[in-house]
GUDODREN-415749 format. One record per residue (C-alpha): x negated, y, z negated. Coordinates in steps of 0.1 Angstrom, whole numbers, padded with zeros to 4 digits, always signed. Each point is the difference from the previous one (the first is absolute). Layout:
N
XYZ
...
//
This chain:
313
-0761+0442-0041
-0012-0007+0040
-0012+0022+0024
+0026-0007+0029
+0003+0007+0036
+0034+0010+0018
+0002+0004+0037
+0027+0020+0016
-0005+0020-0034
+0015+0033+0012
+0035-0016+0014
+0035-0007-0013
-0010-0028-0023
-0039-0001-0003
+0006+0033-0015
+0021-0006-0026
-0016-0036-0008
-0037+0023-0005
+0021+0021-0025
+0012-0027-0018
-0031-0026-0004
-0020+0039-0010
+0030+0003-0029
-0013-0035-0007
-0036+0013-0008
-0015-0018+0031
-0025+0020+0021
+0018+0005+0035
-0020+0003+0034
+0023+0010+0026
-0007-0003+0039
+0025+0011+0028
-0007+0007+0036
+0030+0028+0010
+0008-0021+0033
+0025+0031+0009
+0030-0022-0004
+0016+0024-0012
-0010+0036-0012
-0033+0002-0023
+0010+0025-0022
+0030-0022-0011
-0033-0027-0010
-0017+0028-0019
+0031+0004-0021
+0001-0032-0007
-0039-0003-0014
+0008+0035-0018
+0004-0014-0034
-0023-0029+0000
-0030+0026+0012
+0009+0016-0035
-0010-0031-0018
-0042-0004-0014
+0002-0036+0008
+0014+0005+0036
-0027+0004+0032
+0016+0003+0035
-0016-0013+0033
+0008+0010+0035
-0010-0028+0019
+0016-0029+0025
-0003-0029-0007
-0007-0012+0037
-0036+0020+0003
-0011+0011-0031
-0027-0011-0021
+0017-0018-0032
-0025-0009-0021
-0005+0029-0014
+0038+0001-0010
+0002-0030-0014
-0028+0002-0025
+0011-0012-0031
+0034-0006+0003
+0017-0029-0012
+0033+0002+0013
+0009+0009+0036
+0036+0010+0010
+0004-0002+0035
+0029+0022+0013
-0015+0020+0028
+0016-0015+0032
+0023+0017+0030
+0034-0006-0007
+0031+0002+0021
+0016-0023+0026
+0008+0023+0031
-0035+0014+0005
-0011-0038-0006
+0010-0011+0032
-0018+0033+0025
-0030+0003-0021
-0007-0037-0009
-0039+0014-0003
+0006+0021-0027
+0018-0020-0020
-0025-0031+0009
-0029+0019-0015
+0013+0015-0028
+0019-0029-0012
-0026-0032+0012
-0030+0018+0007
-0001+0023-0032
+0010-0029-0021
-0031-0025+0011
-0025+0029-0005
+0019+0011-0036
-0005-0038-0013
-0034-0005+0019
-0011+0025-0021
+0014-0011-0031
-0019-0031+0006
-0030+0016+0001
+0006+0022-0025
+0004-0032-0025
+0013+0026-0024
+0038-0009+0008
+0018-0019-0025
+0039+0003+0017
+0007+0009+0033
+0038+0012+0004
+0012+0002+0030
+0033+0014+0010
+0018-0013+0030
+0038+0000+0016
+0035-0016-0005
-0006+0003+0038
-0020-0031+0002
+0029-0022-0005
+0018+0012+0030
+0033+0012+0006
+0016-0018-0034
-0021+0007-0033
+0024-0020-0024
-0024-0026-0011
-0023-0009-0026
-0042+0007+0007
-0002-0035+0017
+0027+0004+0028
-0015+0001+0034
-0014+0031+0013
+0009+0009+0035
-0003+0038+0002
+0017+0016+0032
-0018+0037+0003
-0032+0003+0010
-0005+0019-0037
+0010-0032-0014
-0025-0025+0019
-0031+0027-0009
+0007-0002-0038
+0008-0035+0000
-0034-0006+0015
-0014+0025-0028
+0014-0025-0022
-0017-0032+0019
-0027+0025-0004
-0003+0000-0036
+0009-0036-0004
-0030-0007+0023
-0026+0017-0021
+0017-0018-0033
-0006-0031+0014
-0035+0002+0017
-0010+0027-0027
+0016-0002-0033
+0017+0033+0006
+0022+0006-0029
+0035+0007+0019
+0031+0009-0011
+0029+0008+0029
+0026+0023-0006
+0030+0005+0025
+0022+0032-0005
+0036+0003+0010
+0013+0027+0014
-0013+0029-0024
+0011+0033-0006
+0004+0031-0027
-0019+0033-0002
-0027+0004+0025
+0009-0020+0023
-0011-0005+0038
+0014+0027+0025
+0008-0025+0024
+0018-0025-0023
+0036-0002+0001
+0014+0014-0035
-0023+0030+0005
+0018+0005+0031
+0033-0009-0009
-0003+0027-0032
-0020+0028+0020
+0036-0001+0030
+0021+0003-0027
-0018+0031-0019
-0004+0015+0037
+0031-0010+0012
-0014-0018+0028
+0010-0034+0018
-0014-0028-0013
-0007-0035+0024
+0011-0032-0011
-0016-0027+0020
+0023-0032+0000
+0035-0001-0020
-0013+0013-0032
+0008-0034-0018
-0038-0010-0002
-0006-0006-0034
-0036+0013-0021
-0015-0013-0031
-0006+0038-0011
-0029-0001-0025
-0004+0036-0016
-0037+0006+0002
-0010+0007-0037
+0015-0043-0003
-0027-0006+0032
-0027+0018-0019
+0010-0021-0032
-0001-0032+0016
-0037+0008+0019
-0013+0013-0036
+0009-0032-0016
-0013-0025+0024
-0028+0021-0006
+0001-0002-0040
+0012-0034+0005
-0028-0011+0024
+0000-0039-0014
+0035-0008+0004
-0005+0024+0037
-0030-0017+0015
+0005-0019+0028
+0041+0004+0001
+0020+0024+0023
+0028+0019-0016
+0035+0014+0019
+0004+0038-0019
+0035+0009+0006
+0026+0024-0019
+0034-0018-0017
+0029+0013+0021
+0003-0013+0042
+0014+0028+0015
+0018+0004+0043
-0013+0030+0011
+0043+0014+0002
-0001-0004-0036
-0034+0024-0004
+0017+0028+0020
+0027-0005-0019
-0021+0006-0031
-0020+0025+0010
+0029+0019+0015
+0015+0001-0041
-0037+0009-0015
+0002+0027+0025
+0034+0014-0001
-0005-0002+0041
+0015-0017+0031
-0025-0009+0025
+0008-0002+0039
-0009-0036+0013
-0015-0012+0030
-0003-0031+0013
-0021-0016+0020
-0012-0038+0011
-0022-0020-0028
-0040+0004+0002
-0020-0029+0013
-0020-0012-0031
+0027+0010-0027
+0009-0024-0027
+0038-0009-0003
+0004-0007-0036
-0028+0001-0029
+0005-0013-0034
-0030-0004-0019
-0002-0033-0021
-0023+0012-0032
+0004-0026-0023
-0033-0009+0002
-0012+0033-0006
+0025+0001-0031
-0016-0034-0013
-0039+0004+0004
-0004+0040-0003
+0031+0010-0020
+0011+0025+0027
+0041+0011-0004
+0007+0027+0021
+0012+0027-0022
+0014+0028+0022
+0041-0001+0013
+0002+0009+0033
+0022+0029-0005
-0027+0014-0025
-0030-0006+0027
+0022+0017+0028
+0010+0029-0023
-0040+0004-0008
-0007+0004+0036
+0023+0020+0011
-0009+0025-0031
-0037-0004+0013
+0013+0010+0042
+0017+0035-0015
-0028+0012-0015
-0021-0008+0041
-0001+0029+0022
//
């Protein structure tokens, strides 16, 4: 079993990836910063069952300023998830978002190379660094159009950097469009289901017909765990994690609207600058060097989170 270290450990995935590399038998170290991008409490939640766990320690810490070498003793595996998300704030708060994402990354894998402990260093990145059209396999060109996108695509040049000049042991992983129970406040599903339990309006930015590669996150978690477990076929390669079914947007409120036995009232308003048009994620690679199939329907995943969003205040 390794000693591993997951960044962005209390959030809507780190979470749920400590819980399952702990069910694994591996001891977890968590770190998490609480930038209040959204509420803390919702974070603390999150950590709630992991914190039960012997083999779990948690860290409040950012990345940016602390001292990491204490956190990284002994660890073998690193899973880098901590990183500000979102396109809208990306383009008025291009300092945040250039930190935590470039910054906190170069000081994560300096300290990994010091450490000399590190055996895999995972780091998660974006469907957003191929731009407006994700449809392609790992190799098409990347030409990311938010400023979110350019600061994890240079998190990625990042790692690739220290892998070449080092010998850092990287592995890239690039989510698509993930959702299911715990989920982001600010993420569009959450929204969508959270108007129609309230009974509130619900924006649509664009015509609606923007298609996702919806990835339930317990498949995300999957695929990280075994590029992890599967660290000789991983090294060096970058994976696209995406979920079976492309979905429009019209189609999901459709959906959700039958889960929920509830109409929702629509408005409409201009696209955002930054958002992708259509996303499909191409995972036959993942499929043929990790054995990753995505094993969640999306009807199933969307049913999961709405059950999770009635039981919020």
């Amino acid at each position: 079993m390794s000693r591993c270290l997951v960044t962005g450990a209390a959030g809507f995935i780190g979470s749920q990836l400590c819980e399952a590399l702990l069910a694994r038998g591996h001891t977890v170290v968590g770190l998490d910063a609480f930038i209040p991008y959204y509420p803390r409490p919702i974070k603390e939640v999150n950590l709630a069952a992991a914190r039960r766990q012997a083999g779990f320690s948690f860290h409040e810490a950012d990345l940016r300023a602390a001292d990491l070498s204490p956190l990284l003793a002994g660890c073998e595996a690193i899973f880098h998830l901590a990183a500000m998300p979102g396109l809208i704030k990306s383009w008025t708060d291009f300092a945040l978002y250039e930190t935590c994402n470039i910054l906190g990354t170069q000081r994560l894998l300096a300290a990994a190379q010091a450490a000399a402990t590190c055996r895999h260093f995972l780091y998660v990145s974006t469907s957003s660094v191929y731009g407006r059209e994700a449809t392609q396999a790992e190799t098409a060109p990347l030409q990311p159009v938010s400023p979110y996108g350019i600061t994890k695509l240079a998190a990625e040049n990042l790692c690739r950097a220290y892998e070449s000049n080092f010998g850092m042991p990287v592995t890239i992983l690039r989510y698509f469009s993930v959702y299911g129970p715990r989920q982001r406040p600010d993420m569009g599903y959450y929204q969508l289901i959270r108007c129609l339990l309230r009974d509130e309006p619900f924006i649509v930015c664009g015509d609606g017909e923007q298609t996702r590669s919806n990835t339930f996150v317990a498949d995300a978690v999957v695929a990280t765990v075994l590029a992890f477990e599967r660290r000789a076929a991983a090294l060096g390669e970058t994976f696209n994690v995406g979920g079976g079914e492309i979905v429009a947007l019209n189609r999901i409120i459709r959906m959700l609207e039958e889960i929920t036995g509830r109409s929702v009232r629509l408005a409409r308003q201009p696209p955002r600058p930054g958002d992708q048009t259509h996303t499909s994620a191409n995972i036959e690679k993942a499929r043929r060097l990790l054995g990753y199939h995505p094993g969640t329907p999306l009807a199933d995943g969307l049913r999961a989170q709405v059950a999770w969003q009635k039981t919020l205040p």
